[in-house]
N, C-alpha and C positions, 0 to 999 in steps of 0.2 A: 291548720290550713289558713293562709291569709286569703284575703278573696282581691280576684285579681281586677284592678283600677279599667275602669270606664276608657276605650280608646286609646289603653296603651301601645297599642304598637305605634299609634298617628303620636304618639307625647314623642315617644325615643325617635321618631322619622323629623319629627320640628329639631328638637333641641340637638338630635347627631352626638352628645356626650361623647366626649373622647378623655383617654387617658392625661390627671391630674387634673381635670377642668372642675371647678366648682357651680352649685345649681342652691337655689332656694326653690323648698317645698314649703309651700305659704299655707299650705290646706293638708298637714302630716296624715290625718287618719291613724289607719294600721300601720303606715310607712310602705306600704307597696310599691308606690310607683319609685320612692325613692330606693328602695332596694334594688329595682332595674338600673336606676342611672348610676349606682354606687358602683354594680358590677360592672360597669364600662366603663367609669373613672378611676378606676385603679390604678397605680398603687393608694396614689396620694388625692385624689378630688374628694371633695368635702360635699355636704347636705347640710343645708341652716333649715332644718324642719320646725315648723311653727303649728301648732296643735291648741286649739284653744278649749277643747276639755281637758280636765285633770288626770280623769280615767284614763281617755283614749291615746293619750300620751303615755301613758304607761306601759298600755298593751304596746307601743310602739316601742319603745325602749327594747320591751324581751324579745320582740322580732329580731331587732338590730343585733342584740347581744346572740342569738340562734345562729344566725347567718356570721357573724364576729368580721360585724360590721361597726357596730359603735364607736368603737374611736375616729372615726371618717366625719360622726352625726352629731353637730349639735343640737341639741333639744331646747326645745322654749315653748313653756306654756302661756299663750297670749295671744291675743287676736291680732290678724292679718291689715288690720286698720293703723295698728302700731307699727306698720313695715318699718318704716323709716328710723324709727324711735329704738327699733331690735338691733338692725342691721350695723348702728352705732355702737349699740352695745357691745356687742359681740364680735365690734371689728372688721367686718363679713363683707368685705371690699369688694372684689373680688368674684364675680361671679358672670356666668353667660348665658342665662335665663332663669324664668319665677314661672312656676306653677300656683294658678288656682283650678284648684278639682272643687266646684262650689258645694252646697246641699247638705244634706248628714249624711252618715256613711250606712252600710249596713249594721254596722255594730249599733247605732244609737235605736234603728230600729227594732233589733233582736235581741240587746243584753244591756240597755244601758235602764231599762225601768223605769223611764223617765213620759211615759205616754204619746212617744211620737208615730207609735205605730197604734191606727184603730183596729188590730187584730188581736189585740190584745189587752185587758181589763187593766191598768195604770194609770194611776196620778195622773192627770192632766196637767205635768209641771213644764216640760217643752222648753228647759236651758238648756243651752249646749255648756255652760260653767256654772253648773248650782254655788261654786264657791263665790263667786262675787258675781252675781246677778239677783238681783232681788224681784223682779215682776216675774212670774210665774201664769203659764196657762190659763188658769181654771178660775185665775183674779179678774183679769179679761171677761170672764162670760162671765162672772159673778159681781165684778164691782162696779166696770165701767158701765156709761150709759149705754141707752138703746142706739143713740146717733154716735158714741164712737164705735158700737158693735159694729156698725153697719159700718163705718167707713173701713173699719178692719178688711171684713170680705168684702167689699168691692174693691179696694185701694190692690192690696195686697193679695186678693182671691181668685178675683174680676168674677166676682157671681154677679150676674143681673138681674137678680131678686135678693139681694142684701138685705133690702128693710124691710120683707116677708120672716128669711129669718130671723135676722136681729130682735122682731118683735115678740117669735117664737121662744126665742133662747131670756129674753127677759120674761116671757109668758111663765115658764118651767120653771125658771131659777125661784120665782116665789112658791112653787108650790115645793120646792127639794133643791137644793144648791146642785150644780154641776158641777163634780167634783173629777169624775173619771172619763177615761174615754168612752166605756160603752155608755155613760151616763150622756153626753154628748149624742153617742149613736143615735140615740133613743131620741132624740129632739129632733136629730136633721131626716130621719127616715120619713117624716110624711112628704120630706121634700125633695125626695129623690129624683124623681121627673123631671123636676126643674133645677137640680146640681148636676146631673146627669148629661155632658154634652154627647151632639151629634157624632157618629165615627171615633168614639174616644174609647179605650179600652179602660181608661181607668176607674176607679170605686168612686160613687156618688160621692163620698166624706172631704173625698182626697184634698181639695182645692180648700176647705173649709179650713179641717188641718193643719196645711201650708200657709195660709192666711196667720192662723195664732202662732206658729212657730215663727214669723219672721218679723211679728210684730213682736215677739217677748225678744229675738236675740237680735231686730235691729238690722236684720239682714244687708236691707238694700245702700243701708247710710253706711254700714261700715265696706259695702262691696265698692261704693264710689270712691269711700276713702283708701281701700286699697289700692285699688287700680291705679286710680293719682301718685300715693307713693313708691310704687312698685316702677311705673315709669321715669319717676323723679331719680330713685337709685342708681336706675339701668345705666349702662354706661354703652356709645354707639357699638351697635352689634348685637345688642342684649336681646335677648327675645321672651315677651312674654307670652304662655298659652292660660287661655280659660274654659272649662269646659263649666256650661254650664246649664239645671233641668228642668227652668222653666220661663217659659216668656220675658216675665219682669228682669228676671237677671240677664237672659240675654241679650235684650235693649239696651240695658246700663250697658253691655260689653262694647256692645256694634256701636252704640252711638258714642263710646268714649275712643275707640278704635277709628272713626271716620273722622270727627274731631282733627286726631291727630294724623293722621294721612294729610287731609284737608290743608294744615298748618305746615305743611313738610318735615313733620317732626318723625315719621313712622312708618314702616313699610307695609304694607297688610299682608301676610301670608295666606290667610285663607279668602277666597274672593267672597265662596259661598261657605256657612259654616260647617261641618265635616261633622257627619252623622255615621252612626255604626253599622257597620255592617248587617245583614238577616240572622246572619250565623251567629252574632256575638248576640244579640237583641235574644234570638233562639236560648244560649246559653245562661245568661244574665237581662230576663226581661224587663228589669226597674235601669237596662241602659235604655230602652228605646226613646225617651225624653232628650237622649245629651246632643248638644251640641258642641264644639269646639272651633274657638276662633284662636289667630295667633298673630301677633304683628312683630316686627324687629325694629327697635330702636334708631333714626339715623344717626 
């Protein structure tokens, strides 16, 4: 059972897919949402899916080859930063919109072992490509100083008590390394009150987390770089959508989106960003964060 993408029906209502049209999935996962737009481009439209784990590219592949789709899908393991640099490669002219689905998927939470989920006792390693990514989680809490901890979750977390913890997590680390997630748990619990926002559903930990995963994979530098090359590809018409689930990314979107309106380079499609339904939220409660903006090249 593949688990089905964040606001697919608002992706197929932007991009409209028609028969033979080709699409770039810049953010592959599972390959879900590209299996939707594959079924409507048939006989002949294409998918330049771009997966920057090794694993999750894989499980993608046996999707495609289930549904005997694969020959439609080029595969590429590499980051979404390299748009420009794939799109050459691979000749991939030719297309009428780019999907970014931002974040990790549910598979990195549930089967990839890699400690991104604190419900679970795991390495605190938090690459989305252990093959060529060298800083690791759990180096962060262990090597760096107390004033980069602290610029970590504030920068990246927006906790307003960063150098409470920060001082906490260098406090621990001398008495026993922090190596796992619940080993982490165990430091931020006395600070639950204070990670813990107002009306927020989510676990104290969450933001702390989020914080060290986007500082090991870089998140926010390579989402500017995509965006940029992703609009430099397009050609007029092209539409890009980004869903994306959490503040920081979706500032980079809006204010890279207004930019280009601003410069008359870009249409905005969404005025406000397009949140999910109760019902979908109900079904898939880790959508309630997404947002989704979408502009169309002029």
């Amino acid at each position: 059972m593949i688990h089905q993408p964040v606001l697919l029906k608002e992706i197929l209502e932007i991009f409209n897919p028609k028969p033979n049209e080709n699409f770039i999935d810049a953010t592959l996962g599972e390959g879900s949402a590209s299996i939707e737009i594959l079924k409507r481009t048939k006989p002949k439209g294409k998918i330049l899916g771009i997966e920057f784990d090794p694993i999750l590219i894989e499980e993608a592949k046996k999707n495609f080859e289930k549904f005997k789709l694969n020959e439609r899908v080029i595969l590429v393991n590499d980051n979404f930063a390299n748009l420009e640099k794939i799109v050459k490669k691979n000749r991939f002219f030719e297309f009428k919109g780019i999907l970014f689905d931002l974040g990790i998927s549910r598979w990195h939470l549930e089967k990839s072992n890699r400690g991104f989920s604190f419900q679970r006792d795991e390495i605190l390693d938090l690459r989305i490509n252990p093959k060529v990514q060298k800083l690791k989680g759990f180096e962060i809490l262990n090597l760096w100083s107390e004033k980069e901890i602290e610029k970590v979750l504030r920068e990246f977390g927006e906790i307003k008590k960063a150098e409470k913890i920060a001082k906490e997590i260098v406090k621990a680390r001398k008495i026993k390394p922090i190596i796992s997630t619940f080993d982490l748990l165990k430091v931020l619990e006395k600070f639950s009150k204070i990670l813990k926002r107002k009306r927020q559903k989510i676990h104290f930990a969450t933001r702390v987390f989020m914080a060290l995963r986007i500082a090991v994979n870089e998140e926010l530098e390579n989402l500017k770089k995509g965006l940029e090359e992703a609009f430099k590809i397009s050609k007029p018409k092209g539409k890009i959508v980004v869903i994306s689930f959490h503040s920081l990314e979706d500032r980079i979107v809006k204010n890279f989106f207004k930019k280009l309106k601003q410069e008359k380079l870009a249409k905005v499609l969404t005025k406000k960003p397009i949140v999910p339904s109760q019902e979908e939220i109900k079904k898939n409660p880790s959508s309630r964060s997404a947002k989704l903006r979408a502009i169309e090249k002029i």
